[in-house]
N, C-alpha and C positions, 0 to 999 in steps of 0.2 A: 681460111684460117681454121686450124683443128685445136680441142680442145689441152691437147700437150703444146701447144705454140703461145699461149698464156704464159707470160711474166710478169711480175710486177715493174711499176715503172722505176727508171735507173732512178737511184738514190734513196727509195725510199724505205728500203729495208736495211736495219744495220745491225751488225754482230754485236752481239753484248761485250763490255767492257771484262776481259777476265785481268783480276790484278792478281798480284804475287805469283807469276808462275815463272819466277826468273829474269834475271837483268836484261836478257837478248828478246824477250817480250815487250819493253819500253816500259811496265809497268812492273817491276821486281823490288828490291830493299826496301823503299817506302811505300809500294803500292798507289801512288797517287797524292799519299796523305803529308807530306812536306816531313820534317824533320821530329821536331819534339811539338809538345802541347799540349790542350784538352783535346782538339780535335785529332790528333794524330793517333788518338790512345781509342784503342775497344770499349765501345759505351761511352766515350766520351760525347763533349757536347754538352749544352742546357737542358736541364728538364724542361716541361712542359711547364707555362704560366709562369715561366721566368722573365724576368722584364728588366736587364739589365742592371741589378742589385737594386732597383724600386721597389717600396713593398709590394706584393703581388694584390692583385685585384680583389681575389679569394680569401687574402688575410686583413684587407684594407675592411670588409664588408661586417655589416655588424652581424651577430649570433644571431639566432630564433630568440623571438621576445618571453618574456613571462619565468614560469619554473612551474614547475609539477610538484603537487604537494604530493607523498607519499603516504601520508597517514589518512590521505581521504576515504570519507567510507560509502561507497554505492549502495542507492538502496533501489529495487525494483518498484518502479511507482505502478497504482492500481486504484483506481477510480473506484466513487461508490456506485456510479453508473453501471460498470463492468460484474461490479458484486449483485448488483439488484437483478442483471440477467441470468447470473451464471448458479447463484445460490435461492434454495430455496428458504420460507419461514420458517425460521428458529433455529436454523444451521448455525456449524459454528466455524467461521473462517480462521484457519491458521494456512502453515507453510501446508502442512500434507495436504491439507483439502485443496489449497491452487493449485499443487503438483499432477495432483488428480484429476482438478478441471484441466488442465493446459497453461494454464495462466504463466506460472515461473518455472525453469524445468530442472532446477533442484531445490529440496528441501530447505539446504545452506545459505538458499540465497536471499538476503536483508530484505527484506517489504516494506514499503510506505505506504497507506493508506491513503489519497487524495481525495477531496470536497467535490470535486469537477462532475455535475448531475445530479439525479435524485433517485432516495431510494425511500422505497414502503416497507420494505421489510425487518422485521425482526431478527434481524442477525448478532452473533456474539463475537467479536472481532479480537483475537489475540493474532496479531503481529508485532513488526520489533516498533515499528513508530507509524503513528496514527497525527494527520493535521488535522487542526482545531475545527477550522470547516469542517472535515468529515467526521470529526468525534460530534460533533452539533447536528449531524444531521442525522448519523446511526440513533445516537441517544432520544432524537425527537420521533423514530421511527419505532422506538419502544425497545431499542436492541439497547446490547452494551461494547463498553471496549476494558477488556483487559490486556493488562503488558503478556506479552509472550514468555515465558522460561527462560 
């Protein structure tokens, strides 16, 4: 046996279906596809997650829950724990000075102040909003809090 003596075995190879190439092909005027229809037509047929005029599975299913408030307003939280390493006695934290530390990395962006830890130093804190914890804790540390501009 030489390797040009190789065929495949009988039957198991078959020519593709070519339709419309004329009546004396067996497959010409309708090409297979029967008369009139949806399926006899180009693109015919159901879409996809069609289910026989049932509502479809995808519109049966309920939406994502809740809603998004749009007028919400972010604010970058920052501990006084975080202040007490990063800043020295009698500094005065606003947006520039965290920009500078690292802490937020725009000016623009809203700060909050959080109580979470403790701090010793004398710091004078102008951010947009300060929690009561850590206004309580600055003020006992001899510092203060003014609102920001």
């Amino acid at each position: 046996m030489q390797l040009n003596d190789l065929r495949p075995a009988e039957g198991s190879r078959k020519n593709r279906k070519r339709v419309g190439r004329g009546n004396s092909s067996g497959r010409g005027t309708f090409s297979g596809r029967g008369m009139n229809g949806q399926l006899s037509r180009s693109g015919g047929g159901k879409g996809a997650g069609f289910e026989g005029g049932q509502q479809p599975l995808a519109m049966r299913l309920p939406k994502l829950p809740g809603f998004t408030n749009h007028n919400r307003v972010e604010y970058a939280p920052v501990n006084v724990s975080r202040l007490e390493g990063l800043f020295e006695d009698g500094e005065t934290v606003d947006s520039a000075a965290l920009v500078a530390k690292g802490v937020i990395k725009h000016d623009y962006i809203l700060v909050k102040v959080l109580g979470d830890g403790d701090i010793t130093k004398k710091l004078t804190v102008k951010v947009d909003k300060v929690s009561a914890s850590a206004k309580a804790k600055i003020e006992a540390a001899g510092g203060k809090v003014e609102q920001a501009c």
